[in-house]
C-alpha positions in Angstrom: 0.0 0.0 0.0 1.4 3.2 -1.1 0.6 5.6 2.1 -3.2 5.1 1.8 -5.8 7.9 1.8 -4.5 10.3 4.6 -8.3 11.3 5.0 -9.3 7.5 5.9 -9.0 6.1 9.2 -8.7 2.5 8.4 -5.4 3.1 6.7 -3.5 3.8 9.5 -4.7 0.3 11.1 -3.7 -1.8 7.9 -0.2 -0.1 8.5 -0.4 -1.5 12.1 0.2 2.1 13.1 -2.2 2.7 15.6 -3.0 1.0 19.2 -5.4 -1.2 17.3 -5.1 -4.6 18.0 -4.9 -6.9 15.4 -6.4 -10.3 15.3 -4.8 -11.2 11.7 -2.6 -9.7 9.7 -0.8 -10.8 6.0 0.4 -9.7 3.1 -3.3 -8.5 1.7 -5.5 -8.0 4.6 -5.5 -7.2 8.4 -8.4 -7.7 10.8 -10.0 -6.6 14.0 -12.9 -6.0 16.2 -15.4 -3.8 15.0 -15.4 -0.7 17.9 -18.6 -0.5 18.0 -19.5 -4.8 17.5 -23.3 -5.7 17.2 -23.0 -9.1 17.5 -22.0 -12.2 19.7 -19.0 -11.9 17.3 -17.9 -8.9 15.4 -14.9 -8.4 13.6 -13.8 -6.5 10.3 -11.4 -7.7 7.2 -10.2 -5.0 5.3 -7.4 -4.8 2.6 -3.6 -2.7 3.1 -4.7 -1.7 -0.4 -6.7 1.6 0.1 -10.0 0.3 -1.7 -13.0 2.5 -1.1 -16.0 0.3 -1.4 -17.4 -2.3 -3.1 -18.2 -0.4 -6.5 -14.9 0.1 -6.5 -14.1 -3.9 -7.9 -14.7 -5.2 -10.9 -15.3 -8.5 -12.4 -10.9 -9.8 -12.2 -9.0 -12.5 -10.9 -7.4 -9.7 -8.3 -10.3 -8.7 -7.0 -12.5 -11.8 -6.6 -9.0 -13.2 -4.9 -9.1 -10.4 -2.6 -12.5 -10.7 -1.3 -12.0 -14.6 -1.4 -9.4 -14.2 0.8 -11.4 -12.0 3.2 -14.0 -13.8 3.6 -11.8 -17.3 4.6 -9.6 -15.2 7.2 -13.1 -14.0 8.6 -14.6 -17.7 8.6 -11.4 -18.8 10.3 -11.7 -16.2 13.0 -14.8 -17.0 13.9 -14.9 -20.6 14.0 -12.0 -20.4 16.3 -13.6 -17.8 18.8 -17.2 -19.5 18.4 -17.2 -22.4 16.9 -21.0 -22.9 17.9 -22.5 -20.2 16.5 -24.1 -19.0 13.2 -22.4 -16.8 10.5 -22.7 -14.2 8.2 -20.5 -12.3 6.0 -20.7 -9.1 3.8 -20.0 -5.6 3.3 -22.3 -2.3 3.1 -22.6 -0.6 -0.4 -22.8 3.5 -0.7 -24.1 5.3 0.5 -25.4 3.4 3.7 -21.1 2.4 4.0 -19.4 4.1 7.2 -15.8 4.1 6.0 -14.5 4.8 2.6 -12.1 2.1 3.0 -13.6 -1.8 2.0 -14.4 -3.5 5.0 -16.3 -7.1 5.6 -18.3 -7.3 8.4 -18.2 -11.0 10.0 -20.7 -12.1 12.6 -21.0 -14.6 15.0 -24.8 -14.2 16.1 -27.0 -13.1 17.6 -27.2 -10.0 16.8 -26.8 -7.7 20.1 -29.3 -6.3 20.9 -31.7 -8.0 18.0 -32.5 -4.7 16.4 -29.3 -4.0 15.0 -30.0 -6.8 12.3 -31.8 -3.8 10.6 -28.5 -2.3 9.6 -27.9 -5.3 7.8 -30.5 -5.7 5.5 -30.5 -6.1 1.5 -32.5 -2.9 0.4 -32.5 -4.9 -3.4 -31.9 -2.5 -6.3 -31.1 0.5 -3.8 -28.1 -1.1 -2.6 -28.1 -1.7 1.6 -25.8 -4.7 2.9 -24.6 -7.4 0.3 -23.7 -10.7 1.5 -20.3 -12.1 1.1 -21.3 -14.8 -1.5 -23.6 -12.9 -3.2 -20.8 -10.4 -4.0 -18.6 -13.6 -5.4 -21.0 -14.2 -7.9 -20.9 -11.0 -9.2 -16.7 -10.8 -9.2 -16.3 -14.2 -10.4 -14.2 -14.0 -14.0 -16.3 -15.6 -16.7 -13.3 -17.8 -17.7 -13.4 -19.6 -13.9 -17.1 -20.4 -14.4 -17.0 -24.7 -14.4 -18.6 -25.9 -17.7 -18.4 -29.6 -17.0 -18.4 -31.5 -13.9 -15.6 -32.1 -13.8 -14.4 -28.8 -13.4 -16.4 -28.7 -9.8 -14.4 -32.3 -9.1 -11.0 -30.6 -9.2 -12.1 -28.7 -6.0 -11.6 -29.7 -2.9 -14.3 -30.3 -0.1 -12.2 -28.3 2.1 -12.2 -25.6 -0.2 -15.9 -25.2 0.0 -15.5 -26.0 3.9 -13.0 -23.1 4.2 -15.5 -20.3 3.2 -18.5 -22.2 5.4 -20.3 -23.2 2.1 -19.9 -27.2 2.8 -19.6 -30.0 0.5 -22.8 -29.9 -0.3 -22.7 -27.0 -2.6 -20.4 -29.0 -4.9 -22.2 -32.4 -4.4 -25.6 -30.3 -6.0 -23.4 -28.8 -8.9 -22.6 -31.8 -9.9 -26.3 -33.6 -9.6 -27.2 -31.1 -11.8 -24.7 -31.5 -14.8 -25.2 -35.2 -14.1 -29.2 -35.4 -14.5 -28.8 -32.5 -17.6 -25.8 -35.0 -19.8 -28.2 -37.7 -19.0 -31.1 -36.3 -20.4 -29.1 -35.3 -23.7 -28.4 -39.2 -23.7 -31.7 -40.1 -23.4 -32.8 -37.6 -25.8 -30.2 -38.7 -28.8 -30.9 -42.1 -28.0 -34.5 -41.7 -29.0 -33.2 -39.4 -32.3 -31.2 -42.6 -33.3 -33.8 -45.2 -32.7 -36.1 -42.8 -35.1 -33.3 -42.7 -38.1 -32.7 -46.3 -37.5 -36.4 -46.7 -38.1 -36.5 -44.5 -41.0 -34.0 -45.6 -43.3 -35.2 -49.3 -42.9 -38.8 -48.3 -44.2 -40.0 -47.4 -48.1 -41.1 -43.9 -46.9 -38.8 -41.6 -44.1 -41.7 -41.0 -41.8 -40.7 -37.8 -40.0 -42.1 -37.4 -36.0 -44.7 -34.7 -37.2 -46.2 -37.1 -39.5 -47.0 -39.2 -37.1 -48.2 -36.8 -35.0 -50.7 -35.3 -37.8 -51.6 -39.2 -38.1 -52.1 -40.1 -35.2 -54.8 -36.6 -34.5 -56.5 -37.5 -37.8 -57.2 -41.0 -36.4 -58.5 -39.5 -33.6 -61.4 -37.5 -35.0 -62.1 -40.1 -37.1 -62.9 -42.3 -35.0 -64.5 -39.3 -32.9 -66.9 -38.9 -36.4 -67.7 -43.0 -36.5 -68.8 -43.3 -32.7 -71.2 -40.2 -33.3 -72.9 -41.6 -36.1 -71.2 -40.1 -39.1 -71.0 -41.7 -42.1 -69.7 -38.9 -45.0 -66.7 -38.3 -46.6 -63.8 -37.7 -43.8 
């Protein structure tokens, strides 16, 4: 970080300059306990990198890592000071952010006292607090997105674990791309047994046909139950 916003007061603290004690610090990130905590639990991640908020990242590899690595330091904190409890991760979007400098909040809950859950509320299309997860999604580079998979088998369970998604988020990936391949299996199965039944007849019945056929026998037998005896 080169000197930081001398107008922002998390800057100093990610240069360890201050009485602030620190509960992690790296290379990227530093964290500590939010001065004002409203929960069981309440601790902040921010960057040494001066970053204002969260407008202020774009779809990259550098700042999906970032905010990746955030949110695993803040899951590792808490599990370690309460393992029991609940958690929830995120970060405030402008204008309803306090600090010009990227923060994640991290919560061990309850919230204390209950009403301060308000101040952590989506607010939708006007912005208000953005989960963790949610904010991911939107950072994720296209080319990381799995296509097949097997692209969700290279990962680790404990690389879900480590972020407090669970196994289970890349057991239902999978399921998925498993039951869609088998139903385009099943589906050019049924395309081959009709060509394989079409070239071994005198006419190449196509699917509609038979569909037109089978309607038109249909009302006429409709016609012969109701008495009708013209021309059908």
């Amino acid at each position: 970080m080169a000197g930081g916003d001398p107008s922002c007061i998390f800057c100093p603290i990610a240069r360890n300059s201050t009485s602030t004690p620190l509960l992690h610090s790296d290379e990227k990130v530093v964290a500590f306990q939010d001065i004002k905590p409203a929960a069981l639990r309440h601790y902040l991640v921010i960057p040494k990198e001066h970053i204002p908020t969260v407008r202020d990242l774009q779809r990259r590899d550098e700042d999906y890592s970032l905010v990746s690595h955030m949110l695993s330091v803040g899951h590792t904190l808490l599990q370690k000071d309460a393992p029991q409890s609940t958690y929830r991760f995120g970060f405030h979007q402008p204008p309803l952010n306090s600090v010009d400098h990227l923060h994640l909040h991290c919560f061990a809950l309850p919230f204390i006292p209950r009403w301060k859950a308000i101040k952590y509320k989506s607010l939708g299309p006007l912005g208000g607090f953005i989960e963790a997860e949610a904010l991911l999604e939107k950072l994720k580079p296209l080319s990381s997105l799995p296509s097949k998979a097997t692209d969700c088998m290279c990962l680790s369970p404990s690389t879900f674990s480590s972020v407090g998604w669970g196994s289970r988020s890349c057991d239902s990936m999978i399921s998925s791309e498993q039951s869609w391949l088998n139903t385009q299996q099943l589906r050019k199965r049924r395309l081959d047994d009709v060509d394989a039944t079409t070239s071994s007849t005198e006419h190449a019945w196509c699917p509609w046909k038979i569909i037109i056929m089978s309607l038109s026998d249909k009302r006429k037998q409709k016609r012969i139950e109701n008495g009708y005896n013209g021309r059908f």
